[in-house]
C-alpha positions as a Python dict, from the first residue, in 0.01 Angstrom:
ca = {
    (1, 'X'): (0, 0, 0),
    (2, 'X'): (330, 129, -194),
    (3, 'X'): (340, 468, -381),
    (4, 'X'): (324, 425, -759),
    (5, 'X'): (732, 562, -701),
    (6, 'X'): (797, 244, -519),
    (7, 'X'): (649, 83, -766),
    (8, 'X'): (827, 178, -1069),
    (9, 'X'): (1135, 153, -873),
    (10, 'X'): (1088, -199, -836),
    (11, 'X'): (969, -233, -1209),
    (12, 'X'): (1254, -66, -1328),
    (13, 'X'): (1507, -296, -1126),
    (14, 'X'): (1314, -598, -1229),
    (15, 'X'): (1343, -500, -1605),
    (16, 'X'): (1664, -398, -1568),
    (17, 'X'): (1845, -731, -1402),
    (18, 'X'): (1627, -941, -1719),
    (19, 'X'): (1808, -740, -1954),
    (20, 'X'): (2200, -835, -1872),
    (21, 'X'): (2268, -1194, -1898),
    (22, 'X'): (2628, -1142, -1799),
    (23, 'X'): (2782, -922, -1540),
    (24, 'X'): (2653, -633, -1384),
    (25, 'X'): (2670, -298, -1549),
    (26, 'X'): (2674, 55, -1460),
    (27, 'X'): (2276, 126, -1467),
    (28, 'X'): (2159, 462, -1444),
    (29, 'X'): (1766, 357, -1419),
    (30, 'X'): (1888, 127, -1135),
    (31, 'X'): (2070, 401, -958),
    (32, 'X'): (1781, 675, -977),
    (33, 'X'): (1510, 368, -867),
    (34, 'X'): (1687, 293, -554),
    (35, 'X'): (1785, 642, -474),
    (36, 'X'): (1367, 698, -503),
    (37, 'X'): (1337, 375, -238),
    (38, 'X'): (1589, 513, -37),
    (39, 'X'): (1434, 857, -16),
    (40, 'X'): (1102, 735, 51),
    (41, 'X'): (1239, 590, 384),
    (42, 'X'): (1505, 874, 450),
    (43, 'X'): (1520, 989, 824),
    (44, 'X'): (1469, 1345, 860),
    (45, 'X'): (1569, 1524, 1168),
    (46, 'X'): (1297, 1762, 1269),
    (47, 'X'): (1334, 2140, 1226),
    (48, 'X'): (1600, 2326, 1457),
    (49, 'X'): (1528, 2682, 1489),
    (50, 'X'): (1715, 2952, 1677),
    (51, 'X'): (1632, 3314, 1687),
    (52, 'X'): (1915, 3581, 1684),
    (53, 'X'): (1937, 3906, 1570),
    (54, 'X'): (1584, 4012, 1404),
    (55, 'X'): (1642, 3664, 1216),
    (56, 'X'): (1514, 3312, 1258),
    (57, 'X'): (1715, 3055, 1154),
    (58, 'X'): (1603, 2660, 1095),
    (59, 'X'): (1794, 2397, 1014),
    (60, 'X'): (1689, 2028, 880),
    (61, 'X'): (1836, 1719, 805),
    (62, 'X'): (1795, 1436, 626),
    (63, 'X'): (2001, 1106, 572),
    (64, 'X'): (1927, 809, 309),
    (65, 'X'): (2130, 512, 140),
    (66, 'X'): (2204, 490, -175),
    (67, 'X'): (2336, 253, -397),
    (68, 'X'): (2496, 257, -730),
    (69, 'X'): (2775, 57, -929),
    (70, 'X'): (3070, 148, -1091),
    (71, 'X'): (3311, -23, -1328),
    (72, 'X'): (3718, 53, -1370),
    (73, 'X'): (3904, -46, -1637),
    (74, 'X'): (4281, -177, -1687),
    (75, 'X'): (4481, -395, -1930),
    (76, 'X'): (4559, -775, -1850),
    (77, 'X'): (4678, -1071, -1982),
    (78, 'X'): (4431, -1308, -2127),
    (79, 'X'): (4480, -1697, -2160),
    (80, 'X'): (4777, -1934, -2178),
    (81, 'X'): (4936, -1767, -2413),
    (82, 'X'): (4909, -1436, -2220),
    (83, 'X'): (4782, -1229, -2482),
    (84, 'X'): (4712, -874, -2441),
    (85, 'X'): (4342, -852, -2304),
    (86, 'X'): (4098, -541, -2144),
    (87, 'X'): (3977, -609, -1756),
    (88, 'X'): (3659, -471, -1640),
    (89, 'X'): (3573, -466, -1275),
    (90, 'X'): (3259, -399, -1160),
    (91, 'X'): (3155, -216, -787),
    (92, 'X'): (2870, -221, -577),
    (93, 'X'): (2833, 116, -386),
    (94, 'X'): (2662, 166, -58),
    (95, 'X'): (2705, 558, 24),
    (96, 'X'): (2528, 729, 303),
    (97, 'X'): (2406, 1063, 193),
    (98, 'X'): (2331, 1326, 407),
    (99, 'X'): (2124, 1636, 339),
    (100, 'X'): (2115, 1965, 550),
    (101, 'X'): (1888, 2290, 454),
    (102, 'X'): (1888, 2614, 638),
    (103, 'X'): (1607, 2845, 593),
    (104, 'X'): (1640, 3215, 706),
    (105, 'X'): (1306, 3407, 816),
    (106, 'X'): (1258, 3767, 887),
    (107, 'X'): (1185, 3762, 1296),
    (108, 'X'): (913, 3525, 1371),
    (109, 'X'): (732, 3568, 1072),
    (110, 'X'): (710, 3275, 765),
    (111, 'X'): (880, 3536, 496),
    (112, 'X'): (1163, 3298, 406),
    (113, 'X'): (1421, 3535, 293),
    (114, 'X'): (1743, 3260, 206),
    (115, 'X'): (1778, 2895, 203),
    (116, 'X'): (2072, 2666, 192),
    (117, 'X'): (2113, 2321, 130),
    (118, 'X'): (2415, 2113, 132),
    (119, 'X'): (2479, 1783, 26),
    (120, 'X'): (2735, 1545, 153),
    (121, 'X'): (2800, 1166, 79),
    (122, 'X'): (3014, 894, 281),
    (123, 'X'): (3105, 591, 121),
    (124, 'X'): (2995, 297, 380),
    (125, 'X'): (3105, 16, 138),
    (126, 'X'): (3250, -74, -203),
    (127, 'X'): (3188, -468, -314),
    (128, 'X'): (3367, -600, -609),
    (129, 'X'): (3072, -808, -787),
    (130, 'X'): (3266, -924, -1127),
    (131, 'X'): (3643, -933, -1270),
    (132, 'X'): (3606, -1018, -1646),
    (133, 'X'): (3981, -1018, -1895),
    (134, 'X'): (3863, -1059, -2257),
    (135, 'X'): (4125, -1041, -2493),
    (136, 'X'): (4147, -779, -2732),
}
């Protein structure tokens, strides 16, 4: 059975592909529902502690895909006549994203006295799905 996050993550990609007849777009709700797919199956890394000093110190991580699309913009020339025209490109992202979190404890004891968490993202691919000149 799928969470009710799954679920409206699919819903919201769904409702979002019958509302652009023409070439992709930028979509935020389609960004944030795959990111919530893509978390759901994330591969965390179990804990790592070490103790040093009076302090122990535990560090997890976590990596997940994401995707997203972007769109960049230029001038070009449009028709026979080569009049002046606006291009719009549009991107399909595939970045890996990779989360770490340190948590600092007070000797062996669960007081949790700091925690850190970085975020890093690679980019793993960059598709071009559309190349539209419309004149201006």
């Amino acid at each position: 059975m799928i969470s009710r996050a799954t679920a409206v993550a699919f819903a919201s990609i769904l409702l979002g592909a019958c509302n652009t007849p023409t070439a992709p777009t930028t979509s935020a709700a389609f960004a944030t529902a795959t990111r919530a797919v893509s978390q759901q199956n994330a591969k965390a890394s179990p804990e790592n502690c070490t103790f040093s000093r009076g302090t122990t110190t535990c560090t997890s991580t976590t990596q997940y895909q994401e995707t997203s699309t972007h769109q960049e913009y230029s001038g070009c020339r449009y028709g026979p006549q080569g009049v002046t025209g606006s291009r719009v490109r549009t991107f399909s992202d595939v970045d890996q994203v990779t989360v770490t979190t340190t948590t600092y404890r007070r000797g062996k004891s669960d007081h949790v006295y700091d925690t850190q968490t970085t975020t890093t993202r690679q980019r793993l691919s960059s598709t071009q799905t559309s190349d539209v000149c419309q004149p201006i």
